[in-house]
C-alpha positions in Angstrom: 49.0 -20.9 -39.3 46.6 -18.6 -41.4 44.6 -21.6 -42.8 44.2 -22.7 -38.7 42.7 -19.3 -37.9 40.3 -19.3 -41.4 38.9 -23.0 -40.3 38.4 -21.7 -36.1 36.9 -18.5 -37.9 34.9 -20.7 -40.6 33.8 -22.9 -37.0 33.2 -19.5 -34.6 30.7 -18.6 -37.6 29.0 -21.6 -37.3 28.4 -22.2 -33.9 25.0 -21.2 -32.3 26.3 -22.0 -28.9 24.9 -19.1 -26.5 22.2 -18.3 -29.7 19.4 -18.0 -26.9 21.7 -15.5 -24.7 21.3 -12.7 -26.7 16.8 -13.0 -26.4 17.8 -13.5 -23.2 19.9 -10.1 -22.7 16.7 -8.6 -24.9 13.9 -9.4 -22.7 15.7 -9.1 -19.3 15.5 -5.1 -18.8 11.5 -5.7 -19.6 11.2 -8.3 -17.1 13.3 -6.4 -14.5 11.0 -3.3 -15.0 7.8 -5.3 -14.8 9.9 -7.0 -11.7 10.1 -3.2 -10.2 6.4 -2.0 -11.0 4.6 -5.3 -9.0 7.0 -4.3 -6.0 6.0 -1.3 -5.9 2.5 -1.8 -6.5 2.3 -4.5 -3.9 4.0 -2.1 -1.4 1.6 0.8 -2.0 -1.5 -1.5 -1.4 0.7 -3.2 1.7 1.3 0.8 2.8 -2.7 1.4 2.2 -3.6 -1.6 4.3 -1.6 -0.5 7.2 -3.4 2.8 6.8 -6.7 1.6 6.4 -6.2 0.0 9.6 -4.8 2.6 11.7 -8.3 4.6 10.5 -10.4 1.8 11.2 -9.2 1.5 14.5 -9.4 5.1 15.3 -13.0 5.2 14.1 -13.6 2.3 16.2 -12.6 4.5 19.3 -15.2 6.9 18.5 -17.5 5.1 17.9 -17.3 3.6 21.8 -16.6 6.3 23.4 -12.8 5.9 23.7 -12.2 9.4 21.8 -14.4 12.2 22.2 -13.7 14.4 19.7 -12.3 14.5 15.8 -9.6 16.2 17.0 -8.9 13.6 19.1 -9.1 11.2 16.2 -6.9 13.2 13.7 -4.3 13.1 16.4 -4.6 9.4 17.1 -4.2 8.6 13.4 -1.5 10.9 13.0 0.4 9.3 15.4 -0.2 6.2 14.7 0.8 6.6 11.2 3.9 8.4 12.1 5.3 5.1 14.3 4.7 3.4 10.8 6.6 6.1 8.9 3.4 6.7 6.9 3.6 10.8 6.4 -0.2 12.0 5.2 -0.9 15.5 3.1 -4.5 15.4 5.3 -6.3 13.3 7.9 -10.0 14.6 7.9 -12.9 13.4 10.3 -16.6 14.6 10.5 -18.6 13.0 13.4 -22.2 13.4 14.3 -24.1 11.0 16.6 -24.9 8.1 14.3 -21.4 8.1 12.3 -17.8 8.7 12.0 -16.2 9.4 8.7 -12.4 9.5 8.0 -10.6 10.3 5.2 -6.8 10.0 4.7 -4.7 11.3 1.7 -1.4 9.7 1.7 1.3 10.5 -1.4 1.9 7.1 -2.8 5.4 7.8 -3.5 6.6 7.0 0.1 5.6 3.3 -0.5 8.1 2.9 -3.6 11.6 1.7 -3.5 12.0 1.5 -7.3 10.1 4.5 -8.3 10.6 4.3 -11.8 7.2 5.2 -13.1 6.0 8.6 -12.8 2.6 7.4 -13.1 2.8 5.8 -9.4 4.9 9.1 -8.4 2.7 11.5 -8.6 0.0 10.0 -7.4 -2.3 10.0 -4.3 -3.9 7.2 -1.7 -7.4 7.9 -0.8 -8.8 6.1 2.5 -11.9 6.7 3.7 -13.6 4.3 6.4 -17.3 5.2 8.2 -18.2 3.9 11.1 -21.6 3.7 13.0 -21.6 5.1 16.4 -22.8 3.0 19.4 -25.3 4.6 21.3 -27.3 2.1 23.1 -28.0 3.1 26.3 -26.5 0.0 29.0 -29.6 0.5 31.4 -32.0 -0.6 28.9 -29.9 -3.6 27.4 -31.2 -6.7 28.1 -30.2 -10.0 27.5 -31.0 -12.8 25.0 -30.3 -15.5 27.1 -32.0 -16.4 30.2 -30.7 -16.4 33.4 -33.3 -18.8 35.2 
């Protein structure tokens, strides 16, 4: 009996079944966390697109005429942003009559769903868009084609 538990012992030793398991069980926390940091990444510059084009759009309206004031564009964005669950630390607009500048400061941690490195925590999303006012005046438009 003891010299049939020395020879499975003498074969267990031996064996380098499963050999690559144990690289395996080394590597896989480092690709899981490398995993977790392109998510997040990839959702912070998702959550900056959506943002970018909430601005963009609210510039826009200035620009034609839709909103009047940058009031009326700080509201717009806000609440834009709110029906995408996008919370901002400042939405700021200065206007004059050639252009429309917006800037947005969003914390990047409300993009994350991993949120393992501090790095990505703590920081900040700038967006700024400009965008030039239209003020041609419709009375003296005239058109490029012909109407003969």
């Amino acid at each position: 009996m003891f010299e049939a538990y020395k020879l499975a012992m003498k074969r267990f030793a031996r064996a380098d079944d499963g050999s690559a398991t144990v690289e395996a069980v080394l590597i896989l926390p480092l690709f899981l966390a490398i995993m977790a940091l392109l998510f997040d990444a990839s959702s912070m510059f998702h959550g900056e697109a959506k943002a970018l084009r909430v601005l963009q759009d609210a510039n826009r309206n200035m620009s034609i005429g839709r909103l009047e004031t940058d009031g009326e564009v700080e509201a717009y964005i806000a609440a834009r942003l709110t029906a995408l669950n996008i919370t901002t630390l400042s939405v700021d607009t200065t206007s004059n009559n050639d252009v429309v500048l917006t800037s947005i400061i969003i914390p990047a941690r409300q993009f994350q769903l991993f949120g393992y490195f501090e790095a990505l925590l703590n920081a900040n999303i700038e967006i700024t868009g400009a965008h030039i006012r239209e003020s041609w005046d419709p009375s003296t438009f005239t058109s490029v084609v012909s109407t003969s």
